[in-house]
Short mmCIF file of the C-alpha atoms (twelve columns), coordinates in Angstrom:
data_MODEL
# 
_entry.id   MODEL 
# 
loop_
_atom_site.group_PDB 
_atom_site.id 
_atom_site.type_symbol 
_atom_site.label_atom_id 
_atom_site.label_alt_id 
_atom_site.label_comp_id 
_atom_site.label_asym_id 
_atom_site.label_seq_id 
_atom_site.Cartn_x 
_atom_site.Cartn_y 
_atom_site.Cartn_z 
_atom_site.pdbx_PDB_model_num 
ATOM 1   C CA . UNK A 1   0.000   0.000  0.000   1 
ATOM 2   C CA . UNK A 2   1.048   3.647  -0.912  1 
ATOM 3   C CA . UNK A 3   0.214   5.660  2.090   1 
ATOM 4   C CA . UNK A 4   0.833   9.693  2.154   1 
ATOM 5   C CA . UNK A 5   1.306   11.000 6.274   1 
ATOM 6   C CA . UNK A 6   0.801   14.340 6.694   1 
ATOM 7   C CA . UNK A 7   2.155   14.865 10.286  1 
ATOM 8   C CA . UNK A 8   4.949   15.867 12.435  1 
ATOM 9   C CA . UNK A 9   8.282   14.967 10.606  1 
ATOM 10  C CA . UNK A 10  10.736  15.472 13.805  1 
ATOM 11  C CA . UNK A 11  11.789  12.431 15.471  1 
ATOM 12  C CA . UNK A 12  10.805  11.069 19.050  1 
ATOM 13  C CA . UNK A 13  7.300   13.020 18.395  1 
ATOM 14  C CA . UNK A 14  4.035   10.751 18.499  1 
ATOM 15  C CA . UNK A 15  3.055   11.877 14.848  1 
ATOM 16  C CA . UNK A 16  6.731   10.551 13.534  1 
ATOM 17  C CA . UNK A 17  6.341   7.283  15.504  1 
ATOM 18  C CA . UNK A 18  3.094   6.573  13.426  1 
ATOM 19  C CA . UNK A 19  4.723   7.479  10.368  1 
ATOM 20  C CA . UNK A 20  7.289   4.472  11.278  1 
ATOM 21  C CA . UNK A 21  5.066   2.159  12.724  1 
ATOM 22  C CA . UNK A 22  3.064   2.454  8.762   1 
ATOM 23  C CA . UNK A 23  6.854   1.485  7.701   1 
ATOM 24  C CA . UNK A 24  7.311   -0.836 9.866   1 
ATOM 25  C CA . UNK A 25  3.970   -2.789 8.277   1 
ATOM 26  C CA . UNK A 26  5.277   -2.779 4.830   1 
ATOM 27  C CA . UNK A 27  4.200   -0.232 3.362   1 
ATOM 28  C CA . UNK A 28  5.547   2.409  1.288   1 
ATOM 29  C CA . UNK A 29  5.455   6.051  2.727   1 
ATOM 30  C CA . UNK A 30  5.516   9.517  1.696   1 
ATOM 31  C CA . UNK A 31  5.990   11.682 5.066   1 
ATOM 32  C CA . UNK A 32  5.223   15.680 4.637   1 
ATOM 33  C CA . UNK A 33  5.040   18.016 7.548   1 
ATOM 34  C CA . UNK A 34  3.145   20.758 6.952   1 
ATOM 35  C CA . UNK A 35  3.876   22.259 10.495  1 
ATOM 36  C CA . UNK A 36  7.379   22.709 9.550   1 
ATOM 37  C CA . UNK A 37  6.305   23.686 6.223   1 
ATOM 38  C CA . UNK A 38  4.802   26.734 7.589   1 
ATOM 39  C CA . UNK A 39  7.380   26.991 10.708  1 
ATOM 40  C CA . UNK A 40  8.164   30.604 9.451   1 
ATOM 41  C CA . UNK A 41  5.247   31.590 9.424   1 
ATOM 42  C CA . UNK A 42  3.945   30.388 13.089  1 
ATOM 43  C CA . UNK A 43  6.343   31.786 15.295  1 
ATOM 44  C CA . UNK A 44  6.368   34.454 17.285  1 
ATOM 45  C CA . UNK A 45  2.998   36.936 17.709  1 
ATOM 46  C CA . UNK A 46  2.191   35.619 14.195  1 
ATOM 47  C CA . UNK A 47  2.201   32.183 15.415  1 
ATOM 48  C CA . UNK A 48  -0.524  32.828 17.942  1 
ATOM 49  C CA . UNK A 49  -2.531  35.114 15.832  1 
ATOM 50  C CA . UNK A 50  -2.958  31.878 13.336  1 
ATOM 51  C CA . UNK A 51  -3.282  29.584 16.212  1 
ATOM 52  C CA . UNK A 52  -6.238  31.537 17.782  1 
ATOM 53  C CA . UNK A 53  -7.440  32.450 14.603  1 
ATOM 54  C CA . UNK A 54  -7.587  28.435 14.238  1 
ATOM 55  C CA . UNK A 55  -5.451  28.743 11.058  1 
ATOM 56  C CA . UNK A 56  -8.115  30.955 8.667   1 
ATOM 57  C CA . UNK A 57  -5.511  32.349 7.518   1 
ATOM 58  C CA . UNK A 58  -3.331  30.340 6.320   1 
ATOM 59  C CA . UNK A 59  -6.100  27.511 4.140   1 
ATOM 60  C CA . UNK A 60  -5.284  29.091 0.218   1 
ATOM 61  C CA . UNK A 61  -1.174  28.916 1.416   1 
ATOM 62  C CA . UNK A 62  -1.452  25.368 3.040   1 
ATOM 63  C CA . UNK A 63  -3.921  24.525 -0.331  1 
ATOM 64  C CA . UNK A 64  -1.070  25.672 -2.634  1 
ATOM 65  C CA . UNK A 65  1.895   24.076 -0.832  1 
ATOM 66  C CA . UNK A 66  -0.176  20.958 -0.699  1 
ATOM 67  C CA . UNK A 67  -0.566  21.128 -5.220  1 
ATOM 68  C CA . UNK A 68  2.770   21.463 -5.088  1 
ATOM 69  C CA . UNK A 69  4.121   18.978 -2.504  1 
ATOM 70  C CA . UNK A 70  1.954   16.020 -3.627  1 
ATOM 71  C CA . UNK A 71  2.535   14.768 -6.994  1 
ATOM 72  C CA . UNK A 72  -0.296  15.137 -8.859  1 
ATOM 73  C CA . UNK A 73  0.105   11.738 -11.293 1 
ATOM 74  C CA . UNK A 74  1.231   9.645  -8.394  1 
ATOM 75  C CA . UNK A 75  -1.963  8.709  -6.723  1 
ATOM 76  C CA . UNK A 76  -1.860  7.251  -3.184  1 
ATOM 77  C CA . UNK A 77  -3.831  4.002  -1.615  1 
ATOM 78  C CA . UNK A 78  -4.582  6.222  1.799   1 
ATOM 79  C CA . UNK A 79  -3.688  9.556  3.046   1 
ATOM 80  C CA . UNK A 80  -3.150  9.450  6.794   1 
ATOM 81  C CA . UNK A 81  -3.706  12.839 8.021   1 
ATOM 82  C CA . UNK A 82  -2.248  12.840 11.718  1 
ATOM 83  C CA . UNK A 83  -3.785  16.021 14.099  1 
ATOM 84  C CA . UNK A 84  -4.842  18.180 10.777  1 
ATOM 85  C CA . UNK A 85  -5.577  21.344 12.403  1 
ATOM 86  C CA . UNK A 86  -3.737  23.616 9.343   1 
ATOM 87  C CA . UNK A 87  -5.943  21.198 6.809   1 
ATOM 88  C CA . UNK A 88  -9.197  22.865 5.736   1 
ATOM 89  C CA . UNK A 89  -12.163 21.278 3.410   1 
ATOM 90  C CA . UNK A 90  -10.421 22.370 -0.051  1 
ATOM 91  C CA . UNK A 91  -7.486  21.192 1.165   1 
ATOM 92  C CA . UNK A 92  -8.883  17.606 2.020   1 
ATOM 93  C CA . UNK A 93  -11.029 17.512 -1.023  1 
ATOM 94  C CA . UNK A 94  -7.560  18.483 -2.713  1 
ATOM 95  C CA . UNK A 95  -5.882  15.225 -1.352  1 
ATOM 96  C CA . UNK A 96  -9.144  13.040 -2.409  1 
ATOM 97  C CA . UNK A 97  -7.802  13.718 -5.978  1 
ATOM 98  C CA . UNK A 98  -4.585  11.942 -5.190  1 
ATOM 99  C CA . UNK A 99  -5.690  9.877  -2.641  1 
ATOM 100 C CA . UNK A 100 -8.499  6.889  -2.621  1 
ATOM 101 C CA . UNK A 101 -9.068  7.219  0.758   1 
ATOM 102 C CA . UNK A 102 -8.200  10.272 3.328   1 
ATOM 103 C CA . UNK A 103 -8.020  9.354  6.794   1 
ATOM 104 C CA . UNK A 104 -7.922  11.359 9.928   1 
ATOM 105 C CA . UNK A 105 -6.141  10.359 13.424  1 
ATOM 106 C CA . UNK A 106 -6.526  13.733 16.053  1 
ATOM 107 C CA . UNK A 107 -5.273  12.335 19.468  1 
ATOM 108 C CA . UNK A 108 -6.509  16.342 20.866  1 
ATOM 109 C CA . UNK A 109 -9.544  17.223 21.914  1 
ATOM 110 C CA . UNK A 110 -10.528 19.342 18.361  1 
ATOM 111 C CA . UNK A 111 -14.502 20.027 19.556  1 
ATOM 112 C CA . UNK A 112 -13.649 20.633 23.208  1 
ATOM 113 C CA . UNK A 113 -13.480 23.797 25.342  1 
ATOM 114 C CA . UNK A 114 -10.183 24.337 25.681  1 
ATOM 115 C CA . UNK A 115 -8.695  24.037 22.186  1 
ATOM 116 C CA . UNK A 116 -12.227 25.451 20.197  1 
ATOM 117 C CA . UNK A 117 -10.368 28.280 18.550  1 
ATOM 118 C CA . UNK A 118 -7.211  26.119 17.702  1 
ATOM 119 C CA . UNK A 119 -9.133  23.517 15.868  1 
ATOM 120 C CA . UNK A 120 -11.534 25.771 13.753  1 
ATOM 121 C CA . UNK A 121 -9.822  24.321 10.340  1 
ATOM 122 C CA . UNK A 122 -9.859  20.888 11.152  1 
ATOM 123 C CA . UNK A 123 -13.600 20.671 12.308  1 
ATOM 124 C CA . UNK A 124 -14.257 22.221 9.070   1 
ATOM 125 C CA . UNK A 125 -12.953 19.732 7.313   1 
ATOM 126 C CA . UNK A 126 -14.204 16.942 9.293   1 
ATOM 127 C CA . UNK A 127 -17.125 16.010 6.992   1 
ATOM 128 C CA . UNK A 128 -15.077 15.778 3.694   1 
ATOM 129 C CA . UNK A 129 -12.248 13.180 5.486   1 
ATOM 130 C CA . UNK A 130 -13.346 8.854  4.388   1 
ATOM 131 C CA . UNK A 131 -12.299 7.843  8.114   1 
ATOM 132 C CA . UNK A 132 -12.053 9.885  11.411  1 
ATOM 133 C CA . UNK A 133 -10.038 8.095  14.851  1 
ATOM 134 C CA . UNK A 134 -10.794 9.885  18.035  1 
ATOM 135 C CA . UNK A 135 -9.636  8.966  21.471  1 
ATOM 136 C CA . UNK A 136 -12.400 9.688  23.676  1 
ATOM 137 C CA . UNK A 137 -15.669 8.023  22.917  1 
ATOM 138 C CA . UNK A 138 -17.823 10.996 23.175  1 
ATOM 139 C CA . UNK A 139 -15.774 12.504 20.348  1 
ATOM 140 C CA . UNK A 140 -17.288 10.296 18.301  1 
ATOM 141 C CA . UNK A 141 -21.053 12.327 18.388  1 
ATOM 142 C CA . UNK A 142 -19.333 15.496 18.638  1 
ATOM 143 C CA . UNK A 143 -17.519 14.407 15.036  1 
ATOM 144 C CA . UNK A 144 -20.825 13.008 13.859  1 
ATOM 145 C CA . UNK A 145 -22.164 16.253 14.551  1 
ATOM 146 C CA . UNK A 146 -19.959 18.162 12.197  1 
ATOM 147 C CA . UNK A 147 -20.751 15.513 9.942   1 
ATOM 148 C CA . UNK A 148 -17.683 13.095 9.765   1 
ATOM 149 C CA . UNK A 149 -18.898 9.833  7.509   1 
ATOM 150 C CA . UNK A 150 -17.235 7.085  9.470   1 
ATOM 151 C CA . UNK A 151 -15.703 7.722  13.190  1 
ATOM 152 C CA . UNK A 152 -14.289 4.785  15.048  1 
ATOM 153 C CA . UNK A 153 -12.848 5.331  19.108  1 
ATOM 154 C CA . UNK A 154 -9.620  4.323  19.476  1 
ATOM 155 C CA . UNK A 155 -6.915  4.677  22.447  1 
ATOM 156 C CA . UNK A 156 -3.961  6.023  22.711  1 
ATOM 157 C CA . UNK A 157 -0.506  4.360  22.119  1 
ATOM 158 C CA . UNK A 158 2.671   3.703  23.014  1 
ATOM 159 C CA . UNK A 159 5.818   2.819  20.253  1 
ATOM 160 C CA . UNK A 160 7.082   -1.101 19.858  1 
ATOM 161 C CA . UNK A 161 10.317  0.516  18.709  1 
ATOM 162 C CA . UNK A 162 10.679  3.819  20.513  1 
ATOM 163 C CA . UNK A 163 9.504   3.096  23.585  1 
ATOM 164 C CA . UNK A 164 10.805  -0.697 24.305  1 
ATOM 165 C CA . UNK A 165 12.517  -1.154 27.428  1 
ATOM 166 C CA . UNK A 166 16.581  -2.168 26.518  1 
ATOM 167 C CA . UNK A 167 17.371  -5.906 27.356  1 
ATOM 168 C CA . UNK A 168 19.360  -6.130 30.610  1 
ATOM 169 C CA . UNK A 169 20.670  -2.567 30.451  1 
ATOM 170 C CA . UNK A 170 21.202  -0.640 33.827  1 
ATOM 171 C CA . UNK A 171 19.467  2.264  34.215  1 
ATOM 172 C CA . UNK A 172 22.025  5.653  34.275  1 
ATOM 173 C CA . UNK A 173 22.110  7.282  38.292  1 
ATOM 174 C CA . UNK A 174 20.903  10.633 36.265  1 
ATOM 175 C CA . UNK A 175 17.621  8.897  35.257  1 
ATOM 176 C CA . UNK A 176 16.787  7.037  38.824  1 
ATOM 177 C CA . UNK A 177 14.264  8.019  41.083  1 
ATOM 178 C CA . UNK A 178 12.050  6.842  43.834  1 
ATOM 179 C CA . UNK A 179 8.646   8.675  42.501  1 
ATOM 180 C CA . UNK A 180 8.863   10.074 38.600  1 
ATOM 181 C CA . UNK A 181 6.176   12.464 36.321  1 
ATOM 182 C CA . UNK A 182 7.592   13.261 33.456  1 
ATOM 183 C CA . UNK A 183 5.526   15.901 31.539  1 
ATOM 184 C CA . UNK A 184 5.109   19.796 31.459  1 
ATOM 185 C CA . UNK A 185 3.703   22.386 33.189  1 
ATOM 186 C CA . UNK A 186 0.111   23.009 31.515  1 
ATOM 187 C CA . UNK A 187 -2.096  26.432 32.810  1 
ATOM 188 C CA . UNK A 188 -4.560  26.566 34.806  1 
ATOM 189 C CA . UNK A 189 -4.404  22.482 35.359  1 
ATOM 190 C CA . UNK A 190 -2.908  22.658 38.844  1 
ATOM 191 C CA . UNK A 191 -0.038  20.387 38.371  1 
ATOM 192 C CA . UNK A 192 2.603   22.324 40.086  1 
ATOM 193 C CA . UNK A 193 0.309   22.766 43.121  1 
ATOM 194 C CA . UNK A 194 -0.403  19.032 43.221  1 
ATOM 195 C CA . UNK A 195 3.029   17.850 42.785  1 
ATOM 196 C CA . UNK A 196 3.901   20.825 45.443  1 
ATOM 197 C CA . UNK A 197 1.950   19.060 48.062  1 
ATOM 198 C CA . UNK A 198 3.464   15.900 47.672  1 
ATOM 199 C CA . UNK A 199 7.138   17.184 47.908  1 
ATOM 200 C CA . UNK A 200 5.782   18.947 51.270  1 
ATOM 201 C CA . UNK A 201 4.476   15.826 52.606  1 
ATOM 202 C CA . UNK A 202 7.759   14.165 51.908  1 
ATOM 203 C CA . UNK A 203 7.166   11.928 48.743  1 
ATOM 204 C CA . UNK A 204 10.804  12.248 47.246  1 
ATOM 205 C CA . UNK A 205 9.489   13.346 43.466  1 
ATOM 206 C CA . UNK A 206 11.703  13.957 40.421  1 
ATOM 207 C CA . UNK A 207 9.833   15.722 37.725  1 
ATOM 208 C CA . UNK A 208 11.043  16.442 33.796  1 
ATOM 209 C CA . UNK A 209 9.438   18.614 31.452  1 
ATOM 210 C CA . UNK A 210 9.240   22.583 30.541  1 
ATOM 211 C CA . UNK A 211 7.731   25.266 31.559  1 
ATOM 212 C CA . UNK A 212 7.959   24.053 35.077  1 
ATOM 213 C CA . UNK A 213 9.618   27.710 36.316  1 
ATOM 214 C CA . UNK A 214 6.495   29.505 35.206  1 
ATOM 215 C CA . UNK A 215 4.204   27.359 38.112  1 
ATOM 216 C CA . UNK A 216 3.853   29.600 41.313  1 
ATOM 217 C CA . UNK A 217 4.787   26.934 43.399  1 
ATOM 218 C CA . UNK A 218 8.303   26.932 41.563  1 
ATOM 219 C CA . UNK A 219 10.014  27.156 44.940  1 
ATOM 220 C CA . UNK A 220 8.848   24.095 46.016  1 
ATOM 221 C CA . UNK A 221 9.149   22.353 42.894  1 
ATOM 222 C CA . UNK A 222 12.851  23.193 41.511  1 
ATOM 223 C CA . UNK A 223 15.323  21.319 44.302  1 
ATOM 224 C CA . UNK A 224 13.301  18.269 42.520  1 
ATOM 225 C CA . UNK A 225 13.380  19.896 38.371  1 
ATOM 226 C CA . UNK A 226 16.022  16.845 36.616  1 
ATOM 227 C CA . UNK A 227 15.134  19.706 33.325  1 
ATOM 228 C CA . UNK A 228 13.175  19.835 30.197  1 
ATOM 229 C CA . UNK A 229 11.362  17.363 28.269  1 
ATOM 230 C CA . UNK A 230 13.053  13.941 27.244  1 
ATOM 231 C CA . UNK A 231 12.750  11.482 24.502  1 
ATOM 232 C CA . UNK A 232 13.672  8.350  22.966  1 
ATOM 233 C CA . UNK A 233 16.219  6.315  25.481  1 
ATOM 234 C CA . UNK A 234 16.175  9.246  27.740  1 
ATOM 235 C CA . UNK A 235 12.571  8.969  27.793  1 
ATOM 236 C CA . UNK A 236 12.778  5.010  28.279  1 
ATOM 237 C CA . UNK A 237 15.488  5.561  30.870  1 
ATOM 238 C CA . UNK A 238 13.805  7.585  33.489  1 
ATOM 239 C CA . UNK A 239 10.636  5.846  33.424  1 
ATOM 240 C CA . UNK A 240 12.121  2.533  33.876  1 
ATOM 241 C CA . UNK A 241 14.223  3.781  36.445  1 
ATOM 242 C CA . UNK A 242 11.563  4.917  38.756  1 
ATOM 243 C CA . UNK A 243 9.753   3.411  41.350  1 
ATOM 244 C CA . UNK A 244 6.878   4.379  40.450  1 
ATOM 245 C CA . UNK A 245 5.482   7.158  37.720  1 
ATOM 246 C CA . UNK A 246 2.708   9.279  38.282  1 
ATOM 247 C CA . UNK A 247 -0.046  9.981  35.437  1 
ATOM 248 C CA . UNK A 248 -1.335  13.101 35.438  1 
ATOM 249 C CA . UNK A 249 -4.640  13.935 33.586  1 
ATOM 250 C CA . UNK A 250 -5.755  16.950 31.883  1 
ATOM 251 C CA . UNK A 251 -9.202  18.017 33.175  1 
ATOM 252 C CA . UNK A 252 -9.414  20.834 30.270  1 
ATOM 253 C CA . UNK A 253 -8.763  18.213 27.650  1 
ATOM 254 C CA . UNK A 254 -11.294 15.977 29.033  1 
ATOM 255 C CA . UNK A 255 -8.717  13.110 29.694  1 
ATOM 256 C CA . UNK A 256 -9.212  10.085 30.768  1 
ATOM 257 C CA . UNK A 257 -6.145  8.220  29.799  1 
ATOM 258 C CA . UNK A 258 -3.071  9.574  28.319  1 
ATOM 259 C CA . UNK A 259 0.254   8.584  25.503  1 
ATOM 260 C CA . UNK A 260 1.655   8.271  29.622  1 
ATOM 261 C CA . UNK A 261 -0.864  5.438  30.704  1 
ATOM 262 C CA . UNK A 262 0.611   3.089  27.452  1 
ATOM 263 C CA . UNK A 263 3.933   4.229  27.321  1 
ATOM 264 C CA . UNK A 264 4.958   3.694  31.301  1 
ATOM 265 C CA . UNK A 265 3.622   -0.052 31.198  1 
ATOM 266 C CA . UNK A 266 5.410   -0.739 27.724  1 
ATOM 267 C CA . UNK A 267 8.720   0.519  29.169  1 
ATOM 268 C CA . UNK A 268 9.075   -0.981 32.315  1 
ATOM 269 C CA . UNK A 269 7.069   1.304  34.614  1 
ATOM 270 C CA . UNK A 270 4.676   0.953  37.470  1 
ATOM 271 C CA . UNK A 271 1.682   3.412  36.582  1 
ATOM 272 C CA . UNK A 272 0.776   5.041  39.466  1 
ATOM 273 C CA . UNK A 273 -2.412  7.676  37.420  1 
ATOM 274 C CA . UNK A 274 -5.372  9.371  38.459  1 
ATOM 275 C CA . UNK A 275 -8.655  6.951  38.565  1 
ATOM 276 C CA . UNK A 276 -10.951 7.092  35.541  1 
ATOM 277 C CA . UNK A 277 -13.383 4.591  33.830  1 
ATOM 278 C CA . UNK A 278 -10.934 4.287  31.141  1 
ATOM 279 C CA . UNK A 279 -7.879  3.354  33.089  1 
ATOM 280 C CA . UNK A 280 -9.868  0.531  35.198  1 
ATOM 281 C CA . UNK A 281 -11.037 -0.607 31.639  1 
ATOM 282 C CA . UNK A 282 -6.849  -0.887 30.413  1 
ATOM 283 C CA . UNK A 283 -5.444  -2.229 33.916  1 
ATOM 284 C CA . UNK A 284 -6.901  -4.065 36.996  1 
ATOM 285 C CA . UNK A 285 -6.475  -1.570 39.961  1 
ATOM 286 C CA . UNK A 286 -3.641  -3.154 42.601  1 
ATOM 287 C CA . UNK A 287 -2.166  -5.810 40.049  1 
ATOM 288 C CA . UNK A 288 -1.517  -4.084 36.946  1 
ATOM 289 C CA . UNK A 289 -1.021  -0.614 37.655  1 
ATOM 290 C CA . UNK A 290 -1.789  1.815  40.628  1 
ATOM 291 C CA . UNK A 291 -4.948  4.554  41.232  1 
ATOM 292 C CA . UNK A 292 -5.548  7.436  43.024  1 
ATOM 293 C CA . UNK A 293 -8.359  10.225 42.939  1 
ATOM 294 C CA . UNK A 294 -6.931  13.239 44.992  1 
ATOM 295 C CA . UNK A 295 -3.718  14.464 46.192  1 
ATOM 296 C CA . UNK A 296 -4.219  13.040 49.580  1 
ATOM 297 C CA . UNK A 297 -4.976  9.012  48.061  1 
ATOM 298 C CA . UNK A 298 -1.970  9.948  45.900  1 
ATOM 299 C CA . UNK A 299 0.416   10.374 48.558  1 
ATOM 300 C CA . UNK A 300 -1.250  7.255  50.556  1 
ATOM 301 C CA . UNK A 301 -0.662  5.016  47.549  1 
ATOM 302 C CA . UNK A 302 2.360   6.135  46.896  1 
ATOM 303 C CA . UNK A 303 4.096   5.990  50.488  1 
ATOM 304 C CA . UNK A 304 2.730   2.499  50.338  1 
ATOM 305 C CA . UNK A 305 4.035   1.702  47.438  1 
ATOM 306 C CA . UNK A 306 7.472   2.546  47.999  1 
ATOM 307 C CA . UNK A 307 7.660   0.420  50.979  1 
ATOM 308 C CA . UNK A 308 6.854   -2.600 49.093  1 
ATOM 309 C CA . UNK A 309 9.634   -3.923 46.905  1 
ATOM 310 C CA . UNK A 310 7.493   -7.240 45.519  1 
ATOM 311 C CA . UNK A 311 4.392   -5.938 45.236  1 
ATOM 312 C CA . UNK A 312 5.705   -3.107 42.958  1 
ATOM 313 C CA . UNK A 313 7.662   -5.643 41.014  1 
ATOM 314 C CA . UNK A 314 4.274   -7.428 40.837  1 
ATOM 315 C CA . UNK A 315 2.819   -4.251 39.587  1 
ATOM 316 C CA . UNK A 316 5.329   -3.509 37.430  1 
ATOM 317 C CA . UNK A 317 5.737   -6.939 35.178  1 
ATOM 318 C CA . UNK A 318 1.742   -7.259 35.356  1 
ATOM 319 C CA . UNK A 319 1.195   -4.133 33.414  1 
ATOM 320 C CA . UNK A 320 4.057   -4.937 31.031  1 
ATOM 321 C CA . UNK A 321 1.975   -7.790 30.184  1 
ATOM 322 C CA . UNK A 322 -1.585  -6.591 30.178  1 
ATOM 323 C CA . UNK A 323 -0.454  -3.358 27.696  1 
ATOM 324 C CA . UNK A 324 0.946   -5.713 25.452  1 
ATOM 325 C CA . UNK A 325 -2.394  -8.039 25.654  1 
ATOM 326 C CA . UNK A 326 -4.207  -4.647 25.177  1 
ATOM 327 C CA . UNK A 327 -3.040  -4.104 21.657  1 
ATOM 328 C CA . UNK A 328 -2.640  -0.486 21.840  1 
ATOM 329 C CA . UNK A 329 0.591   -0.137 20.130  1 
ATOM 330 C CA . UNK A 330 1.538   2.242  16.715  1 
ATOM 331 C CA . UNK A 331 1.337   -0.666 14.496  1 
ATOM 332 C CA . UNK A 332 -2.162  -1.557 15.922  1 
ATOM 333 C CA . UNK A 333 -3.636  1.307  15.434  1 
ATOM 334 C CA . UNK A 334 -1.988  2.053  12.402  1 
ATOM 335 C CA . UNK A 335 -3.246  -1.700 11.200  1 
ATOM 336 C CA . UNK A 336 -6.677  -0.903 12.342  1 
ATOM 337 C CA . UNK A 337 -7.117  2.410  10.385  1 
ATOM 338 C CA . UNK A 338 -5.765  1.079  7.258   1 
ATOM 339 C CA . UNK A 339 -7.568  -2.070 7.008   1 
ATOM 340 C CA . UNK A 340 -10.648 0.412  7.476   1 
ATOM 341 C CA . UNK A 341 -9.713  2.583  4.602   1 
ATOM 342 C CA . UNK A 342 -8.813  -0.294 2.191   1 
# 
């Protein structure tokens, strides 16, 4: 199969992972970026204006680079469009001509609250894509209400390549820790307070990620800052060389599970995330990963936890095993979606 990816071309992002996971199945892929197309053109106070603008701006440009990018006699088997928020309707319509079948994979939250003004290009263009994949399963109305043809839920996902655990590889001192959350710093979610209160309490917690300095409760927080975001063994490194690693939710995105809540299991980790219908549906609470609904459980599972050697290697090998059974890897999804379209 000829596949065309229209996603992010950097490596160790989620978008670049798909595009190798479609490799990885035998097929033959075309990867263009149109984020990085337009990278000029979306930084700075220009950036924002087009992202709060929700890209209006920028649909005859993204239309034009997209006549000229995709050959126009070399017709694809599937498009695989992944987050799409710079694609409008011409431009989908546009990639129907080269394309049998154009399918969309948003892993955001395009008809929610908090990213409504962001996502004004994509929804537009939701009714002219073959397939739509959403990760929450009321997305799947909301799509159907902007008239998407065929909408399946799916779940997030972690990498079989990227994020394997190494065979019988130590784990560096730099990446080992007793209680890990590896993320960033997201407004008005009240991470930094909640990690803030578990530092007080004593919980001994090393946290990665950015923006981190701009949480009021920096003080608190930066004795335990390792530094910015990580990827690929990095990435691997310090979650299989906690303890335990927390999973922290966004409330504004409507989350109920996370990349975090695959990705810990498949390298190694203990989950240790916030309770929610979906994460008792991926793991049995106790055996294959830990839950918690406040700070204050939080801190009680934890400290418990870390007092028990076995029963977090219990943990720990359990929900190695049950993400794996799950079938929530790149090449499953990617598998699903293109058996769909063909």
């Amino acid at each position: 199969m000829r596949v065309l990816f229209l996603g992010a071309i950097a490596p160790f992002t989620t978008s670049c992972h798909r595009a190798d996971a479609i490799r990885r199945l035998g097929h033959a892929v075309t990867h263009l970026d149109p984020l990085e197309a337009f990278a000029p053109r979306l930084r700075g106070n220009g950036g924002k204006i087009h992202y709060y603008t929700g890209y209006l701006l920028l649909r005859q440009s993204v239309l034009a680079w997209l006549r000229a990018a995709v050959p126009a006699q070399a017709p694809y088997d599937v498009c695989w469009v992944d987050s799409g928020e710079l694609l409008g309707a011409h431009a989908i319509d546009y990639l129907k001509t080269q394309c049998t079948k154009v399918v969309l994979f948003n892993h955001d939250d395009p008809t929610g609250k908090r990213d409504w003004r962001r996502f004004a290009t994509l929804r537009s263009a939701i009714a002219h894509y073959d397939h739509c994949a959403v990760v929450r399963p009321f997305n799947v109305l909301e799509f159907q209400s902007f008239g998407a043809k065929d909408v399946v839920h799916v779940r997030r996902t972690y990498d079989e390549l990227a994020h394997c655990p190494p065979n019988d590889s130590p784990v560096p001192p730099k990446f080992q820790s007793d209680v890990a959350f590896i993320g960033g710093n997201i407004k008005r979610e009240g991470r930094g307070e909640f990690l803030a209160t578990l530092i007080a309490r004593g919980l001994p917690v090393a946290i990665w990620g950015d923006e981190w300095n701009r949480s009021r409760s920096w003080a608190t927080l930066a004795p335990h800052w390792r530094g910015p975001s990580i990827s690929g063994s990095a990435y691997v490194d310090a979650i299989r060389g906690a303890k335990l690693c927390l999973g922290l939710l966004s409330k504004q995105n409507r989350d109920e599970h996370t990349t975090r809540s695959m990705e810990i299991p498949y390298a190694g980790g203990l989950l240790c995330a916030q309770r929610t219908p979906e994460h008792t549906a991926l793991y049995i609470e106790g055996s294959e990963a830990s839950f918690w609904s406040d700070v204050d459980e939080c801190f009680a599972v934890c400290q418990m936890l870390l007092k028990h050697d076995a029963l977090r290697a219990g943990i720990r090998a359990a929900g190695m095993r049950r993400v794996r059974q799950n079938k929530v890897g790149n090449e499953d999804l990617c598998r699903t979606l293109l058996t769909r379209a063909s």
